[in-house]
C-alpha positions as CSV (number, residue, x, y, z in Angstrom):
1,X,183.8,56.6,45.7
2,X,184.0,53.2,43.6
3,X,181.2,52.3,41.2
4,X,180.3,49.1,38.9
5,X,178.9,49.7,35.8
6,X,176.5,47.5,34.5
7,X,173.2,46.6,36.9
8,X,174.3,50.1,38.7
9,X,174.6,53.2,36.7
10,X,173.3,51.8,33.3
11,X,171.4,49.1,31.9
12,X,170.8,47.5,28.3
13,X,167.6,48.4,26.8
14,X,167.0,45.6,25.9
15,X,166.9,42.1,27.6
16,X,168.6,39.4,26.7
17,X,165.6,37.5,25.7
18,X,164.4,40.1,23.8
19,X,167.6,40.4,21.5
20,X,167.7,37.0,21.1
21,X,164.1,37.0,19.6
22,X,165.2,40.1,17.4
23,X,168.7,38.5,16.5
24,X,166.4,35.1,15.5
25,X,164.3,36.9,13.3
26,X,166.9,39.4,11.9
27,X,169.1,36.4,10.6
28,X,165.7,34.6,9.4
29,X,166.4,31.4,11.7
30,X,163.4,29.6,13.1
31,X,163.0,30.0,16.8
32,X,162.6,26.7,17.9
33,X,166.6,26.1,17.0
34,X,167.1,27.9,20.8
35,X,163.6,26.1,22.4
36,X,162.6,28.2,25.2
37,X,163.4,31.9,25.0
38,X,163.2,32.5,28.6
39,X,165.4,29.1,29.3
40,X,168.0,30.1,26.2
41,X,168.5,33.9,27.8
42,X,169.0,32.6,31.1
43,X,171.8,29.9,29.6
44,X,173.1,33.0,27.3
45,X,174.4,34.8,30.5
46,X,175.2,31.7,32.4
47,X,177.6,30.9,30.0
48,X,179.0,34.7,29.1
49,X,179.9,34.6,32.7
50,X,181.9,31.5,32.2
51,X,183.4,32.3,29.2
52,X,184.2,36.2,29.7
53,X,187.7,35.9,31.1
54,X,188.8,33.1,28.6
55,X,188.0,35.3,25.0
56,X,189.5,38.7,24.6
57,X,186.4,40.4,22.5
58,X,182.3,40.5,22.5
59,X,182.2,38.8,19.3
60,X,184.5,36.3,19.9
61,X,182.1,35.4,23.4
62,X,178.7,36.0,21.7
63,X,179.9,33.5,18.6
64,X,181.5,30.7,21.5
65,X,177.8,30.6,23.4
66,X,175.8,30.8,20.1
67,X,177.7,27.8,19.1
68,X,177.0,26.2,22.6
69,X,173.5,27.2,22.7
70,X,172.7,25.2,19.6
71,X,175.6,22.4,20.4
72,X,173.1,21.7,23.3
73,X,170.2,21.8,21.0
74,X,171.9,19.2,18.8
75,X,172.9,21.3,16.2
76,X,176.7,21.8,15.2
77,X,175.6,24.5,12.0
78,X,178.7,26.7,12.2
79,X,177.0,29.0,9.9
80,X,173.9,29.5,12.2
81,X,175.6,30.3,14.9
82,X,178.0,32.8,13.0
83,X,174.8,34.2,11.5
84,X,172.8,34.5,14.9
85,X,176.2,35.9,16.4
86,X,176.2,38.6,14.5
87,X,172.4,39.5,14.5
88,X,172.6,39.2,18.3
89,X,175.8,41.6,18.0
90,X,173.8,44.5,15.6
91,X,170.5,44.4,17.6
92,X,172.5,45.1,20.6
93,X,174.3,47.6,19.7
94,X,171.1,49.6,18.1
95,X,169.1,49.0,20.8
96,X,172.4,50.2,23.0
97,X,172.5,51.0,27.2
98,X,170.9,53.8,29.6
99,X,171.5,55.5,32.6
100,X,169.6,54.7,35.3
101,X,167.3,57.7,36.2
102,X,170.0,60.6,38.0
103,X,172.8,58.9,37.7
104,X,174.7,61.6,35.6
105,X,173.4,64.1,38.0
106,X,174.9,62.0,41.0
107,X,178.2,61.5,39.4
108,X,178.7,65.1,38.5
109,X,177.7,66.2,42.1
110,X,179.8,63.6,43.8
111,X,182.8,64.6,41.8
112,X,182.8,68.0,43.0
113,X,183.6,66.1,46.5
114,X,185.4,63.3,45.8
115,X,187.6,61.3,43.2
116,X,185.5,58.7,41.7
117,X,186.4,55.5,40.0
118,X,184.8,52.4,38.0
119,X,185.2,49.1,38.3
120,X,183.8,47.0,35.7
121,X,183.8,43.4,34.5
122,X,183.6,42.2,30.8
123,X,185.8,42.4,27.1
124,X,187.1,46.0,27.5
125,X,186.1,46.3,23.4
126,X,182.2,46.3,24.6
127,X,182.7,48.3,28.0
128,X,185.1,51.0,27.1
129,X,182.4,51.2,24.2
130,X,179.4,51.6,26.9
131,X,180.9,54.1,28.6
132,X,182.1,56.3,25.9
133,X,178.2,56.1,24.6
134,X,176.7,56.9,28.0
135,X,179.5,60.0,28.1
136,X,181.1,58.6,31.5
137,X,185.1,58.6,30.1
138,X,185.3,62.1,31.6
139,X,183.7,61.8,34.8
140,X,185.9,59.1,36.5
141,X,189.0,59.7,37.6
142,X,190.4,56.2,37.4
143,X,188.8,53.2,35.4
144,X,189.5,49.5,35.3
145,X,187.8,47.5,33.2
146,X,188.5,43.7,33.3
147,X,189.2,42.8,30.0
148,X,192.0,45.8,30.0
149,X,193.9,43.8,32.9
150,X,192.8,40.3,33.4
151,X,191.7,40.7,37.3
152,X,187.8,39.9,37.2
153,X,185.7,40.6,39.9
154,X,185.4,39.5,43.4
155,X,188.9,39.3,43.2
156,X,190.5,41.5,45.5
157,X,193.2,43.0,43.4
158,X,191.0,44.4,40.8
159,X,189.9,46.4,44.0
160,X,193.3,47.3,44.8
161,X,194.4,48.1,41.4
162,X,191.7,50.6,41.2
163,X,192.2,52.1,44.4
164,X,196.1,52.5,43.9
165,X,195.4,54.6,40.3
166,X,192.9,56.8,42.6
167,X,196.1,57.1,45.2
168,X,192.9,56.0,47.9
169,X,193.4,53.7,50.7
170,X,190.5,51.3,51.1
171,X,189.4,52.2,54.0
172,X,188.8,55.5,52.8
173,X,186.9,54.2,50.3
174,X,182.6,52.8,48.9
175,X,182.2,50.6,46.5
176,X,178.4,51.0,44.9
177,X,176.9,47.9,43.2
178,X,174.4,45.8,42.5
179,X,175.7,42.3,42.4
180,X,176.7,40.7,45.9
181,X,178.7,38.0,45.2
182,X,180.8,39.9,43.3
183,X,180.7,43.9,44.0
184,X,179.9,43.3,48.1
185,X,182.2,40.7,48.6
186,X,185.0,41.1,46.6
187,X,184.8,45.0,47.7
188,X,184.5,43.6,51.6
189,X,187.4,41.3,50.7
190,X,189.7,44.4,49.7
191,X,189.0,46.3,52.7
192,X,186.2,48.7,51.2
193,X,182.9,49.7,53.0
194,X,180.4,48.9,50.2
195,X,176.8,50.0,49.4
196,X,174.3,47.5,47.7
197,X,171.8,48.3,45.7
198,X,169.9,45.4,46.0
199,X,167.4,43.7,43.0
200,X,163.8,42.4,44.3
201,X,164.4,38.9,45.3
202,X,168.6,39.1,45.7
203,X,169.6,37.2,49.2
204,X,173.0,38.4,50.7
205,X,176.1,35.9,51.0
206,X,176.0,34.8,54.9
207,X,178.8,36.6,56.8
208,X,179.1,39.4,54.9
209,X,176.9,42.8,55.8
210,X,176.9,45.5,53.6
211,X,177.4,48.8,54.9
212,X,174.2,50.3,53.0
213,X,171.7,48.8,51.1
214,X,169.9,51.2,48.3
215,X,166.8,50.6,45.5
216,X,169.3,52.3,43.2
217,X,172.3,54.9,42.8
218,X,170.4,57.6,42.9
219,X,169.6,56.9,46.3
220,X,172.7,57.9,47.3
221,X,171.7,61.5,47.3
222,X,169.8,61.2,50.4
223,X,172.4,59.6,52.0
224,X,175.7,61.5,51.3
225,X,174.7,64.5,49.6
């Protein structure tokens, strides 16, 4: 069994808005440098996932979109952005990630079954960080995390790369997570069956069907355990 990380067992406990209003008043920079707080965190992660695959580090992304954030606000103040950067950087890592509710307990249970891998997009300085936190480095039998190797999901050999360390044919194989376009189909692409758990207001790709489609990973128990 194949899992994401982020979105499916854990989650920040913070939202992006809300570091960015901490970060802002942490470095003592006015708010209105970003404008709107809920249109700045929504450009925040539209550009991380543009940028994630080009810069090898968290800091090195973070300090690329804070200088883009106020580039597009007019502003070319290398020394707020550096400053807001690293703000953003401390708040988030205090404030840090969770488990969703019985995910541990899932993961231990399923491994008594199964081998069990994870699949996960982003620098690998800030994911192999998450998961040491959250205590998941010994659970998994096979990680791949995309900064490690360069293959970014949907694409299909990031699938394949972690199904080969597992020694698991894809057929053989479910991929749990909670973003379609890239868990469901790229997992679809390689071959996998794939179970969705699936956000309030997410709409499925056309052409695509996922094989099982959950509130959240701990529904799984009622379905394979």
């Amino acid at each position: 069994m194949l899992f994401d990380l982020d979105g499916t067992l854990c989650y920040y406990a913070l939202s992006v808005e809300q570091v960015l209003d901490r970060a802002l008043q942490r470095a003592q920079i006015p708010a209105e440098v970003l404008g709107d707080p809920h249109l700045a965190a929504a450009r925040y992660a539209e550009l991380w996932g543009d940028v994630q695959e080009t810069l090898e580090s968290a800091e090195r992304i973070r300090l690329h979109i804070m200088e883009r954030l106020l580039a597009e606000r007019g502003s070319n103040d290398a020394t707020c952005a550096a400053r807001l950067s690293d703000a953003y950087g401390a708040v988030r890592e205090e404030s840090g990630v969770r488990l969703f509710s019985g995910a541990a307990e899932l993961l231990r249970d399923m491994k008594r079954r199964c081998a069990l891998g994870l699949l996960t997009n982003g620098p690998s300085d800030m994911q192999w960080a998450k998961i040491r936190s959250l205590g998941l480095d010994g659970l998994f039998d096979a990680t791949v995390v995309a900064g490690d190797v360069g293959l970014y999901k949907p694409d299909v050999r990031a699938f394949e790369l972690l199904l080969d360390r597992l020694h698991v044919r894809a057929s053989c194989a479910l991929f749990v997570g909670d973003s379609f376009d890239l868990d469901v189909v790229g997992a679809h692409r390689a071959g996998l069956r794939t179970a969705w758990i699936r956000r309030d207001g997410a709409s499925p790709a056309e052409g695509i069907v996922p094989d099982l489609e959950i509130a959240g990973v701990a529904s799984l128990r009622e379905v394979l355990l």
